[in-house]
C-alpha positions as CSV (number, residue, x, y, z in Angstrom):
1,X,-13.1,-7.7,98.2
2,X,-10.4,-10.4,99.0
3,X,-11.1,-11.9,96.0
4,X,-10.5,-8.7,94.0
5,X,-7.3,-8.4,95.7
6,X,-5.6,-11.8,95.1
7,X,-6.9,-11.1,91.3
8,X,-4.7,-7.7,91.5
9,X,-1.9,-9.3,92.9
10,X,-1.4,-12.3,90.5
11,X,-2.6,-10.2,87.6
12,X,0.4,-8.4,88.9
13,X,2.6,-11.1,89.2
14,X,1.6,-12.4,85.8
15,X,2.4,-9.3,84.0
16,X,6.1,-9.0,85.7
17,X,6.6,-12.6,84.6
18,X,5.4,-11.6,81.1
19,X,8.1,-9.0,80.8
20,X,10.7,-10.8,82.2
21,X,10.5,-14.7,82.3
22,X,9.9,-16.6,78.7
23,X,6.7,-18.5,78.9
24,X,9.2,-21.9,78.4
25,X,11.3,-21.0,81.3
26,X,8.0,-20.2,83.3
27,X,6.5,-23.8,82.7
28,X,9.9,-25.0,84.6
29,X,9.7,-22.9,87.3
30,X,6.0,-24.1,87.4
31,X,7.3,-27.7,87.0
32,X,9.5,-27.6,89.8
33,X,6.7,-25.9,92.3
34,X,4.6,-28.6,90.9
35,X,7.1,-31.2,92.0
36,X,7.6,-29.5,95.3
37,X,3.2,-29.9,96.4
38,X,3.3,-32.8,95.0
39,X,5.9,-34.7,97.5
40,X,4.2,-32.5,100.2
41,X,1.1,-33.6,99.5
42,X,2.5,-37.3,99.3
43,X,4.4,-37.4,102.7
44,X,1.2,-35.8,104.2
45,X,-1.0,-38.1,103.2
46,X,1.5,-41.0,104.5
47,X,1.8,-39.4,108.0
48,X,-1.5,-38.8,108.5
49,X,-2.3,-42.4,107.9
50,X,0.4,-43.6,109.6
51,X,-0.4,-41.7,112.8
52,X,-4.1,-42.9,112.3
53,X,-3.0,-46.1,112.2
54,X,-0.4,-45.6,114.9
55,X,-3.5,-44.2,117.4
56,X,-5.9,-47.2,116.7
57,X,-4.1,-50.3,116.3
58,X,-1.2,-49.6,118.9
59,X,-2.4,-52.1,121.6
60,X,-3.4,-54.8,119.1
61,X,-1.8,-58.2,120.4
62,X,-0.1,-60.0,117.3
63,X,-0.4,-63.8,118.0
64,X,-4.6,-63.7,118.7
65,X,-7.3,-62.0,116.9
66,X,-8.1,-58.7,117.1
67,X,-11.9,-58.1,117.5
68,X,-11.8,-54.1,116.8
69,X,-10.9,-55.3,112.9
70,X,-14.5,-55.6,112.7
71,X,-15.3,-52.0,113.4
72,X,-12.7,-50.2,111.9
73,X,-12.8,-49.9,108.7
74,X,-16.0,-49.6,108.7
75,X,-16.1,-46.0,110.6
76,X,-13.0,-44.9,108.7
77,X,-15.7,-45.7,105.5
78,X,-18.6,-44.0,107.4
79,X,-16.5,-41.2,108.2
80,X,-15.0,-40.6,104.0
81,X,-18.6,-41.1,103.3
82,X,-20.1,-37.8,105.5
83,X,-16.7,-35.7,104.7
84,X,-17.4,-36.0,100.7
85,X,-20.9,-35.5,101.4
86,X,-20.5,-32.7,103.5
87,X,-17.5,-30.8,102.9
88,X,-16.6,-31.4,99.5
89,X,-20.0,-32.2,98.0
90,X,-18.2,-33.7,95.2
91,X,-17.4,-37.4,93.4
92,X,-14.1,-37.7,93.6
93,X,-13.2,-42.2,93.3
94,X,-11.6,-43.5,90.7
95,X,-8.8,-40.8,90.6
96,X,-6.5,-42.0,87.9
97,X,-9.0,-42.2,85.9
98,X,-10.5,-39.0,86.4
99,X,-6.9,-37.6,85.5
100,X,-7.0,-39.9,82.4
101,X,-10.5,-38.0,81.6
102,X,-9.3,-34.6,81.9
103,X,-6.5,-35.4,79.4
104,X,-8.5,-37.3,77.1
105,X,-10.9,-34.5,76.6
106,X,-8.1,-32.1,76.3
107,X,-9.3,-29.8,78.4
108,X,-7.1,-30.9,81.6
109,X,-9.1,-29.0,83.6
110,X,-9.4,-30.8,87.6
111,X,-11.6,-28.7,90.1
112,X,-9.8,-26.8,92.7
113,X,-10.6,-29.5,96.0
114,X,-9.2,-32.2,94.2
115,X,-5.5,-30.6,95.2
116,X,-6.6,-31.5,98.9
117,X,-9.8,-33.6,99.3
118,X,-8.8,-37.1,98.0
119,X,-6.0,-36.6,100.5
120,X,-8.3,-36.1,103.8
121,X,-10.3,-38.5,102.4
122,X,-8.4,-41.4,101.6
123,X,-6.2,-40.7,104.9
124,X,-9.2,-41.7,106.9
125,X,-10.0,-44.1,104.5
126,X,-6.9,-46.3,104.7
127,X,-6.0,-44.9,108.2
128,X,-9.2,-47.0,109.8
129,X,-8.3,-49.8,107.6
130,X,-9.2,-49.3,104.3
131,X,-8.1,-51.8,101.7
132,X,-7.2,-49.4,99.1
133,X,-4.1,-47.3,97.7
134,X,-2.5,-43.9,98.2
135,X,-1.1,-43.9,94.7
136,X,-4.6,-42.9,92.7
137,X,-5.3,-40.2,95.1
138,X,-2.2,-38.6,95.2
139,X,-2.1,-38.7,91.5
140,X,-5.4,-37.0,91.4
141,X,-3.5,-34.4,94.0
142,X,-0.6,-33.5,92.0
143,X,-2.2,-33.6,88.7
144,X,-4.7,-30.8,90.2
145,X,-2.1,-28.8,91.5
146,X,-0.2,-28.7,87.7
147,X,-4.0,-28.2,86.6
148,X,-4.8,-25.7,88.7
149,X,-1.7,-23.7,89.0
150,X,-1.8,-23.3,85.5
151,X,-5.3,-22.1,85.2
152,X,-4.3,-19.7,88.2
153,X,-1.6,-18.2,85.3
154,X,-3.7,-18.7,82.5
155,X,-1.8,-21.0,80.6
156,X,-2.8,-22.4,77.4
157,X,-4.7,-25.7,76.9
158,X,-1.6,-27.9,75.7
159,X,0.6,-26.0,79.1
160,X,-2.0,-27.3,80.8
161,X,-2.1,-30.8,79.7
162,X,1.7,-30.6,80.0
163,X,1.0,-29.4,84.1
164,X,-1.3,-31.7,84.4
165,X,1.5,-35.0,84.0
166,X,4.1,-33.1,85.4
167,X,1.9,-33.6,88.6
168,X,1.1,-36.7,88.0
169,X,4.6,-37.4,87.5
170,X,5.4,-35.9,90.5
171,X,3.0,-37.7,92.3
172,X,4.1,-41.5,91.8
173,X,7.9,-40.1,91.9
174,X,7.4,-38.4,95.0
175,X,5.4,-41.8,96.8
176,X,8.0,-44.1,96.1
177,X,11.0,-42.2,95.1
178,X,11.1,-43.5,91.9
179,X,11.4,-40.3,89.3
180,X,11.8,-42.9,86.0
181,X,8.5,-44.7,87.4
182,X,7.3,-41.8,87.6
183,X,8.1,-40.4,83.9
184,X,7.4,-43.9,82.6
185,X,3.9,-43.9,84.5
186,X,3.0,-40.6,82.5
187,X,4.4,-41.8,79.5
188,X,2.7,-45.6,79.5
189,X,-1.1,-44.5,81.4
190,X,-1.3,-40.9,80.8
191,X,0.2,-39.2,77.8
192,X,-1.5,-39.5,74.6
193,X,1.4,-37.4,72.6
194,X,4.4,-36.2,74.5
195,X,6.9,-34.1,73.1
196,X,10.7,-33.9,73.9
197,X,10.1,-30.3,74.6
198,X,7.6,-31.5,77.3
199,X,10.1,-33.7,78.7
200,X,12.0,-31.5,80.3
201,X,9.7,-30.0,82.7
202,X,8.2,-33.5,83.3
203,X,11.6,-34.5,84.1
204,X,12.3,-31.6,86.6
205,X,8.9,-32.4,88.7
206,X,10.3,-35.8,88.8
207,X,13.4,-35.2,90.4
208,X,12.3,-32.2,92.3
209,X,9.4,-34.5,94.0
210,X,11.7,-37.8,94.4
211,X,14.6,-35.8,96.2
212,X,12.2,-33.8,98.3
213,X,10.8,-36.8,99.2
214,X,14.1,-37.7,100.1
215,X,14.1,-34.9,102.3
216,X,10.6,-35.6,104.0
217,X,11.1,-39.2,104.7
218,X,15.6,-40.4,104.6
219,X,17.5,-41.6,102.0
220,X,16.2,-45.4,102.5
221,X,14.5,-47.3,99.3
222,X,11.2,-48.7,100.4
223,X,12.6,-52.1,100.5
224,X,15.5,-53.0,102.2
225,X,16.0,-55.8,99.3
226,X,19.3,-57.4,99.5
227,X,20.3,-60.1,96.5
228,X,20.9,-63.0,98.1
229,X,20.6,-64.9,94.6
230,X,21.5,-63.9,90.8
231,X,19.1,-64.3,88.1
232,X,20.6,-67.0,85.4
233,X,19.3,-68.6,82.7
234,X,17.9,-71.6,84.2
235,X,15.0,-69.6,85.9
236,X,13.3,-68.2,82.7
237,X,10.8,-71.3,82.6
238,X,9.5,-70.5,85.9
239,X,9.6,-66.1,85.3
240,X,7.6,-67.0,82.3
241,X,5.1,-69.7,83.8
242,X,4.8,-66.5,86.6
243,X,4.2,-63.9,83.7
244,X,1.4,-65.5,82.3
245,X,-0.4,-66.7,85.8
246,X,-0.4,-63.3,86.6
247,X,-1.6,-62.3,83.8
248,X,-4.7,-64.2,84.2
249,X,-4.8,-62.9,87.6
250,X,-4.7,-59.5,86.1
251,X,-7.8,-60.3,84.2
252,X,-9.4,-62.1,87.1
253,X,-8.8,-59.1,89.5
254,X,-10.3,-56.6,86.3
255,X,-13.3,-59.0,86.1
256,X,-13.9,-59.2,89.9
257,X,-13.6,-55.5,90.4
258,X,-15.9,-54.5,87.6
259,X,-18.7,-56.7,88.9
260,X,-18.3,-55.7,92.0
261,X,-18.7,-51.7,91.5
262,X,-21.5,-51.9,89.4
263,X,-23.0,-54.3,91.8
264,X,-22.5,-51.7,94.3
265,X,-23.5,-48.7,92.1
266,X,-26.8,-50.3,92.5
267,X,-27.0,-49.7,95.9
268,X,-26.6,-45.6,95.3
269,X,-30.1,-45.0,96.1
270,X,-30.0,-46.4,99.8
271,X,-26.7,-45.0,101.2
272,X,-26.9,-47.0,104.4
273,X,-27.2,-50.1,102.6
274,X,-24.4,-50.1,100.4
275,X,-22.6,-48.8,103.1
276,X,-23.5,-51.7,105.8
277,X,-22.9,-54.2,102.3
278,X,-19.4,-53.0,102.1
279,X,-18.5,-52.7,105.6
280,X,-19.3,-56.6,106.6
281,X,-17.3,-58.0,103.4
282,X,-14.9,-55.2,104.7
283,X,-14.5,-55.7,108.3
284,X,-15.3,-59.4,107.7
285,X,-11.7,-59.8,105.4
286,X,-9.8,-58.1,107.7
287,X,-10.9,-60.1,110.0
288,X,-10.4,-63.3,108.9
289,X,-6.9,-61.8,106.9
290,X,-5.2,-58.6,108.9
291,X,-2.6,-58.7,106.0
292,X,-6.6,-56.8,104.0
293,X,-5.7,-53.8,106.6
294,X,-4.7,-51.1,104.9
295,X,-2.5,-50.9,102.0
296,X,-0.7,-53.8,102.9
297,X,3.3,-53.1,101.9
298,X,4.2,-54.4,105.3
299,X,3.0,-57.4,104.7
300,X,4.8,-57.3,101.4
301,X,7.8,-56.2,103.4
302,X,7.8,-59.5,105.0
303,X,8.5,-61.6,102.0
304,X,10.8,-59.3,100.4
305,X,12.8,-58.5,103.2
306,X,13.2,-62.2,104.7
307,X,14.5,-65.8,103.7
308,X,13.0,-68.2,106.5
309,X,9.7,-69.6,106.9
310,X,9.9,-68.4,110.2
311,X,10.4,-64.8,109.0
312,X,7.5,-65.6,106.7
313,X,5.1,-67.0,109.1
314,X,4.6,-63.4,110.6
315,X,2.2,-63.0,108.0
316,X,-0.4,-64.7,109.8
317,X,-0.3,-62.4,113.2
318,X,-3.7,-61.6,114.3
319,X,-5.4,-64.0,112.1
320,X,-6.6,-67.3,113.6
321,X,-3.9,-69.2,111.3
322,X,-1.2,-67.7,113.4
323,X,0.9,-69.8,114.8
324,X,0.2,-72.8,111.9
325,X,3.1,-73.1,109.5
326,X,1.2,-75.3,107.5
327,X,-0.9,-73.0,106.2
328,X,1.2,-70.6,105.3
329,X,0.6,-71.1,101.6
330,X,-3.2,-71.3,102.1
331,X,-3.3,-68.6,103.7
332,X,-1.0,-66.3,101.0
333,X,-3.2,-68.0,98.4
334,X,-6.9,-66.8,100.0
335,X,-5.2,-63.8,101.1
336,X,-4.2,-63.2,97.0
337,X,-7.5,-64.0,95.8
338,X,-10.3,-61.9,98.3
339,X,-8.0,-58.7,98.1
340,X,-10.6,-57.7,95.1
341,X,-13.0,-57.9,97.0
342,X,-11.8,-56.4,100.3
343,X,-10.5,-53.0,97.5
344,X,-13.7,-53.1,95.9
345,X,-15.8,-53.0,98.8
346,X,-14.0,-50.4,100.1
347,X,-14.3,-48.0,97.5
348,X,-18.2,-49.3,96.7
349,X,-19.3,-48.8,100.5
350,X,-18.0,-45.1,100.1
351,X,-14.6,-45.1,101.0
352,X,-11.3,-43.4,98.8
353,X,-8.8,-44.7,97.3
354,X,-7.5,-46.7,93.9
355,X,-6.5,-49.7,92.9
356,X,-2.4,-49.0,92.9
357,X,-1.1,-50.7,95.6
358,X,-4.1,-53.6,95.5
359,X,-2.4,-55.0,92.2
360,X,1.2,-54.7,93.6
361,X,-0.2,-56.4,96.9
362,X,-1.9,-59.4,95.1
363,X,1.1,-59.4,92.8
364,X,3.6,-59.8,95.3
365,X,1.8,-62.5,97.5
366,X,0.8,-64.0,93.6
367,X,4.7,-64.7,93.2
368,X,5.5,-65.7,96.6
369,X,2.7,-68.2,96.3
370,X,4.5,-69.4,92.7
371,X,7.9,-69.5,94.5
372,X,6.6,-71.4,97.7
373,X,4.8,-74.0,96.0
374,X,7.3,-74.6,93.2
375,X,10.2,-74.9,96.0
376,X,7.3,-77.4,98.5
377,X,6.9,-79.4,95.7
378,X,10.3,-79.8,94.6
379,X,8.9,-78.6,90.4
380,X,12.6,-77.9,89.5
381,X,15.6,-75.9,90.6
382,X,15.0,-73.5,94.0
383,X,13.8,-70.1,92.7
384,X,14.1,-67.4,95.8
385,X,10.6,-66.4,97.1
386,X,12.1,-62.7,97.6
387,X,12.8,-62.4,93.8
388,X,9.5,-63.9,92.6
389,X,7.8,-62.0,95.0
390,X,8.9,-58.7,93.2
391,X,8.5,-60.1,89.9
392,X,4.6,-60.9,90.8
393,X,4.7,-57.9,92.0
394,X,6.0,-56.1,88.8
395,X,3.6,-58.3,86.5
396,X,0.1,-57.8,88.0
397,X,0.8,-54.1,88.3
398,X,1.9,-54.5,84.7
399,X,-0.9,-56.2,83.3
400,X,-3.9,-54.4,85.3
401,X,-2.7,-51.3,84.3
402,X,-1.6,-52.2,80.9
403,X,2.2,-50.6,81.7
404,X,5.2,-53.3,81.7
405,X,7.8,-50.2,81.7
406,X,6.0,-49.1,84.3
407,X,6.1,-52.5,86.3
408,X,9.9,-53.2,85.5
409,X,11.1,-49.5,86.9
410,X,9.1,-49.4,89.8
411,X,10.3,-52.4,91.1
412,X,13.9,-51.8,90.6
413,X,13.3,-48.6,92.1
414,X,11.7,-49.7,95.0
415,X,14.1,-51.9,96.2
416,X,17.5,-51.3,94.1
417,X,17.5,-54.2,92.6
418,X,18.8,-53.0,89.3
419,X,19.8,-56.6,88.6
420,X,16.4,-57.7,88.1
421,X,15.8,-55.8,84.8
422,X,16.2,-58.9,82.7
423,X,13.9,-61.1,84.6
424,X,11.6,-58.1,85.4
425,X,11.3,-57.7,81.6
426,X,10.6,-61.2,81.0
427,X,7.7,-61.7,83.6
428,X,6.5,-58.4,82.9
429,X,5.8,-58.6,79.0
430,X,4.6,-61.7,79.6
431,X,1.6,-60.8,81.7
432,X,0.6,-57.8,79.9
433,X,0.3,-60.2,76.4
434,X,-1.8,-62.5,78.3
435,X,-3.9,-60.1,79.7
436,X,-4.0,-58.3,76.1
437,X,-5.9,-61.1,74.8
438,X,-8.8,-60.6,76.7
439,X,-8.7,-57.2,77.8
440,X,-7.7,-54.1,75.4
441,X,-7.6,-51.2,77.8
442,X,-5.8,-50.8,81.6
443,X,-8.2,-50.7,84.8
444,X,-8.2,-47.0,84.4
445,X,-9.2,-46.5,80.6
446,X,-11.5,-49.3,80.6
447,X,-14.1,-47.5,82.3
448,X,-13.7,-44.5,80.0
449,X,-13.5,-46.7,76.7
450,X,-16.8,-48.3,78.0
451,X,-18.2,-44.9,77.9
452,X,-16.9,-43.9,74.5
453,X,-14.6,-41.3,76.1
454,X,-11.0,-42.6,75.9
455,X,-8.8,-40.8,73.7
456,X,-6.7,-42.9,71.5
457,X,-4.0,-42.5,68.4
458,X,-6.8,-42.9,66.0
459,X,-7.5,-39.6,65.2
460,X,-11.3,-40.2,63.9
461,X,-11.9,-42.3,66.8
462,X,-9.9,-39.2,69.0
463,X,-12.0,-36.4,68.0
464,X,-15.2,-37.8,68.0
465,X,-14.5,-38.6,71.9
466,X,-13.3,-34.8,71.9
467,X,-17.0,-33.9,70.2
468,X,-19.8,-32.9,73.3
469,X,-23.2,-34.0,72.0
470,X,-24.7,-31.5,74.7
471,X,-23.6,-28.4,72.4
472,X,-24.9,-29.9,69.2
473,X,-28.3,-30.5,70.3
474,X,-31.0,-28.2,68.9
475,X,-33.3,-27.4,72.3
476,X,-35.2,-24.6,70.3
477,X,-38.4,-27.1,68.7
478,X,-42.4,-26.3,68.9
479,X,-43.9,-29.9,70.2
480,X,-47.5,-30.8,69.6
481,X,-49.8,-33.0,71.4
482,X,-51.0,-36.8,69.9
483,X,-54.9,-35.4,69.9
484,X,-54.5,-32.3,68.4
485,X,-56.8,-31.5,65.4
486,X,-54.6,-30.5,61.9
487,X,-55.9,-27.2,61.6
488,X,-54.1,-26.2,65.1
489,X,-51.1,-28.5,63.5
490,X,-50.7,-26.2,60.8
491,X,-50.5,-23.0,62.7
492,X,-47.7,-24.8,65.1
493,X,-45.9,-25.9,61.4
494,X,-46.2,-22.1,60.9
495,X,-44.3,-21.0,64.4
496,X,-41.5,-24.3,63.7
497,X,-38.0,-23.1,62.6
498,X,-37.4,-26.6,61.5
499,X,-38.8,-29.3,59.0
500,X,-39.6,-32.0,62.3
501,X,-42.0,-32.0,64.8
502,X,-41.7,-33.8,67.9
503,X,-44.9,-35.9,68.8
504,X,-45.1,-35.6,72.6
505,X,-47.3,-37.0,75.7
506,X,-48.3,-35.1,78.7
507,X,-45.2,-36.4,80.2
508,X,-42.4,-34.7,77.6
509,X,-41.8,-38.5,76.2
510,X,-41.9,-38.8,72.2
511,X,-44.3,-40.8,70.6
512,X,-43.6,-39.8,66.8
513,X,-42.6,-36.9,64.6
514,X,-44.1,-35.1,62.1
515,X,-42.1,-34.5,58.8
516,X,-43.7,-31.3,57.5
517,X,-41.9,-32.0,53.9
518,X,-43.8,-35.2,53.8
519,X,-47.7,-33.0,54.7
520,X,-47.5,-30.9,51.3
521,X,-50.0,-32.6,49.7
522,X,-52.6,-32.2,52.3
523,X,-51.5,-29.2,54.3
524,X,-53.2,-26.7,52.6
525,X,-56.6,-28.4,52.1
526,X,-59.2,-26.7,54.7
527,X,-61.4,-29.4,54.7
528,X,-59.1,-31.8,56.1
529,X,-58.0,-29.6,59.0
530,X,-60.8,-31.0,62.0
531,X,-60.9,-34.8,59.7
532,X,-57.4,-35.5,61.4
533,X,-55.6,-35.8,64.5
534,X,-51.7,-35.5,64.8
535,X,-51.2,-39.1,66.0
536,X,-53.1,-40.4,62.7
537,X,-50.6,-38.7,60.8
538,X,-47.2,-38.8,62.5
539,X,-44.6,-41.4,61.9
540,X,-41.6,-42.8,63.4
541,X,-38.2,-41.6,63.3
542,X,-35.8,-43.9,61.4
543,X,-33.8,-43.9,64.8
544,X,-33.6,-42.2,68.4
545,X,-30.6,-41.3,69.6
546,X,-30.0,-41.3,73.4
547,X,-28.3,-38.5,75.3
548,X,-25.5,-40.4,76.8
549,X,-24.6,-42.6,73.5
550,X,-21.2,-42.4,72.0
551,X,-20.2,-39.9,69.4
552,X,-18.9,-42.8,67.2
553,X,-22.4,-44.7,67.7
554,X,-24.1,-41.9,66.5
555,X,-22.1,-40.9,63.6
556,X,-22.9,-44.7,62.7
557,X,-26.6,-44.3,62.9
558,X,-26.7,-41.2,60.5
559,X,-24.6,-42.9,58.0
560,X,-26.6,-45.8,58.1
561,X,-30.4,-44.0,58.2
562,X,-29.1,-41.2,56.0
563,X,-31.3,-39.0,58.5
564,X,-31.3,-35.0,58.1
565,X,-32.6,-34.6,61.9
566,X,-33.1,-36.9,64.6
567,X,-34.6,-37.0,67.8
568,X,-32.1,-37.4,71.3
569,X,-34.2,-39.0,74.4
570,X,-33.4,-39.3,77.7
571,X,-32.8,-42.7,79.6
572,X,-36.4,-42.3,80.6
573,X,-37.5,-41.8,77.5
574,X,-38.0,-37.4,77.5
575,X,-37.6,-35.6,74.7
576,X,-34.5,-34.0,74.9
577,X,-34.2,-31.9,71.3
578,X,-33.0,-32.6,67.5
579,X,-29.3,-33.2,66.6
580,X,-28.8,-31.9,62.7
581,X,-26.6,-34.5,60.8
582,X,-25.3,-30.8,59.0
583,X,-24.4,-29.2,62.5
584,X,-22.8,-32.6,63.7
585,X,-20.7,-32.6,61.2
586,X,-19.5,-29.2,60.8
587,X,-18.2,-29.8,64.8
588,X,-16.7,-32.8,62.8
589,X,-14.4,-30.8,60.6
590,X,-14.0,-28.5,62.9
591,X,-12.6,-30.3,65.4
592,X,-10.2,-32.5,62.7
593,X,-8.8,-29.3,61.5
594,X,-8.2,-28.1,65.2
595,X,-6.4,-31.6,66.3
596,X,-4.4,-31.9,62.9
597,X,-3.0,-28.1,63.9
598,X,-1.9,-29.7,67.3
């Protein structure tokens, strides 16, 4: 009944807005609500990890070690892990790319928890420790608000996708009051194809999120950055040694972070394993380094914020280098390099959150490390830690997620430092074509393109990722058993609505085919029917096709076999059904004529 009614009312409310509002001005006033949840949803997130932090950490003593790091994170992890099993009964990691998905497949449709569960869950998450993000979950939250709002007002498929990075627009604006970051973000990670009659409502969510935030949180950037020293000429050497170390950093942090989740994807089947796994690298980084705890912009604070090793030995609280200045730069180094580790065991041991503010985190203590060292050793003129700290910063971010705009913005944003754009640029372009040597796609397409599921400009390459091998897969066959006698074979032919007929054990798994256009010349001779069995008379497909291979692949294999039908298998090897090479590519067409309209 309740349902019923909130279906009456915005039926209602649709219907007014119909007659009164264009459906352009709508998608503003959408935009700006959009904008609105979005910086909500961003400065609830924050306060509820700050007050969890606030509540467990508040009697920690700074200059010893702090035994409760051990134990932690790993209940915060525990705790993610029985709320997504419990409550929202859902996947819901990897939320940029999940966004990414939705957009790539054009149907920009994100299920209705994902506009609050990646919040709850990567609050506790990075409350109890976590070494993870915000950003990725908060872009999965505002993106499912444009998503589902839209829906809610039945909007078309393109107003969706449009929603859809107006929220995540919002989102990233909203987080770090940055509203070009945030269009730029869309624009670079996002966006396939974006429209200046799109901008404008993306641009509105921008602003409406960023001054909201202003609202939620003071008029303060995130950094209280002041420019102590100019960028000049002389200090392009060093930005672009920085660039391209971080760019092999990038790659190095990609690497690191693949192997790692697919070594912990292996654990799926014993929960408490991968679970205990994660939690000791976890609680054992932490540790070792307390800068690991959390999202780790206060310990970024410290080097952007101060100019005296002093300042910068605070660092090391709670660690058991505290209180050695001489290993200041070991420690930034180590701290740099197991931050992979420390995210990806997080979000591999069941915790939530993405890989955002990890890159700007190893980034920032990246170029810190550069500036120290090169100053130590006297390499050439004095370069200011501070600066090369947000360059790092701006360059791993740039590389790992395959965004330089991105990178250069957000920085100047962050801090106000608008008179770092030329070095910014410099360090940022070169990272991203280091890392574009070895690695085509950002952290977040990467997983799709692996897959076969990243959109792209190509538009062959584009539509077959848009083309669902589940709908093209004949289920309707008549299967016959290896021992059965041809006489019964020929009354199954008889009941077959195709020319192929799948060769099955007792288990559903194919062992051949028969090709009834190749049985003419014996099917109608009686004598033959008890002489042979099916399995003395089947043959082998020219290929298999399995049910989770690429569109592209498969196109491939029926050019190259020049197959009519062919047989789709599971991993473990059961029959599935029969894709026709005529029904594959009449979805083809289709679907060309449908994206060439768009």
């Amino acid at each position: 009944m309740t349902n019923e009614t909130d279906n009456n009312i915005i039926s209602t409310i649709d219907n007014w807005r119909k007659a009164h509002v264009s459906d352009r001005q709508f998608v503003l006033v959408l935009a700006f609500i959009v904008g609105f949840l979005a910086a909500l949803a961003a400065y609830i997130l924050h306060l509820i990890i700050g007050e969890i932090q606030t509540l467990i950490t508040s009697g920690f003593r700074m200059m010893t070690i702090n035994w409760l790091y051990l134990l932690y994170p790993v209940i915060g992890i525990w705790l993610t892990s029985l709320f997504v099993k419990y409550v929202v009964r859902d996947n819901i990691s990897h939320g940029i790319t999940r966004v990414l998905y939705a957009i790539s497949t054009k149907r920009s449709e994100l299920k209705a928890h994902n506009t609050w569960s990646s919040i709850v869950a990567s609050a506790i998450t990075i409350g109890f420790g976590g070494s993870v993000g915000a950003e990725a979950p908060i872009v999965l939250t505002g993106s499912a608000i444009g998503s589902n709002l839209g829906r809610l007002f039945k909007m078309d498929r393109r107003t969706l996708m449009l929603l859809v990075g107006c929220g995540a627009t919002a989102a990233v604006s909203g987080i770090f009051k940055a509203p070009i970051a945030g269009l730029v973000f869309t624009l670079e990670i996002l966006m396939v194809d974006l429209t200046m009659a799109a901008l404008l409502p993306i641009l509105i969510s921008s602003v409406t999120a960023t001054c909201f935030s202003y609202f939620f949180t003071g008029g303060e950037s995130m950094y209280d950055f002041k420019m102590d020293y100019f960028w000049s000429l002389s200090r392009v050497p060093p930005t672009i040694l920085l660039g391209i170390g971080c760019g092999f950093l990038s790659l190095y942090f990609m690497r690191i972070m693949s192997w790692c989740e697919n070594k912990y994807a292996g654990l799926s089947a014993h929960p408490f394993l991968k679970l205990f796994a994660g939690g000791i690298v976890l609680s054992s980084l932490i540790f070792v380094f307390p800068s690991l705890y959390g999202e780790g912009y206060n310990s970024l604070r410290i080097f952007i914020e101060s100019n005296t090793e002093t300042d910068w030995n605070q660092v090391m609280h709670g660690s058991m280098f505290a209180g050695h200045t001489e290993f200041l730069l070991l420690y930034v180094g180590l701290v740099g390099l197991t931050k992979v580790f420390a995210t990806s065991a997080t979000n591999g041991a069941g915790g939530c959150g993405g890989t955002f503010a990890p890159s700007l985190f190893i980034g920032g203590f990246a170029g810190f490390f550069f500036a120290r060292f090169w100053n130590v050793q006297e390499i050439g003129q004095y370069i200011p830690e501070k600066n090369f700290t947000l360059y790092g910063m701006a360059a791993v971010m740039a590389a790992v997620m395959h965004a330089p705009l991105t990178g250069v913005f957000l920085i100047a944003e962050l801090t106000g430092g608008y008179q770092l754009f030329i070095p910014l640029i410099i360090v940022t372009i070169s990272s991203y074509l280091t890392i574009n040597i070895f690695e085509q796609h950002s952290i977040y397409a990467v997983r799709l393109a692996r897959q076969g599921k990243l959109l792209t400009h190509h538009t062959d390459k584009a539509v077959m990722t848009m083309m669902n091998m589940q709908k093209i897969i004949d289920r309707d066959y008549t299967s016959v058993e290896p021992t059965m006698e041809m006489g019964k074979l020929v009354h199954a032919i008889s009941s077959s609505r195709n020319n192929y007929i799948p060769v099955l054990n007792d288990n559903g798994n194919l062992l051949g085919e028969i090709d009834i256009t190749k049985l003419r010349h014996i099917i109608f001779r009686s004598e033959l029917y008890h002489r042979f069995q099916v399995y003395q008379i089947m043959t082998q497909p020219p290929a298999v096709l399995g049910v989770n291979d690429p569109m592209e692949s498969v196109m491939k294999i029926f050019e190259k076999t020049e197959a009519q039908m062919l047989p789709v298998i599971e991993p473990d090897g059961h029959f599935i059904g029969y894709i026709s090479r005529a029904r594959l590519y009449n979805m083809y067409r289709q679907l060309v004529a449908d994206f060439s309209e768009e």
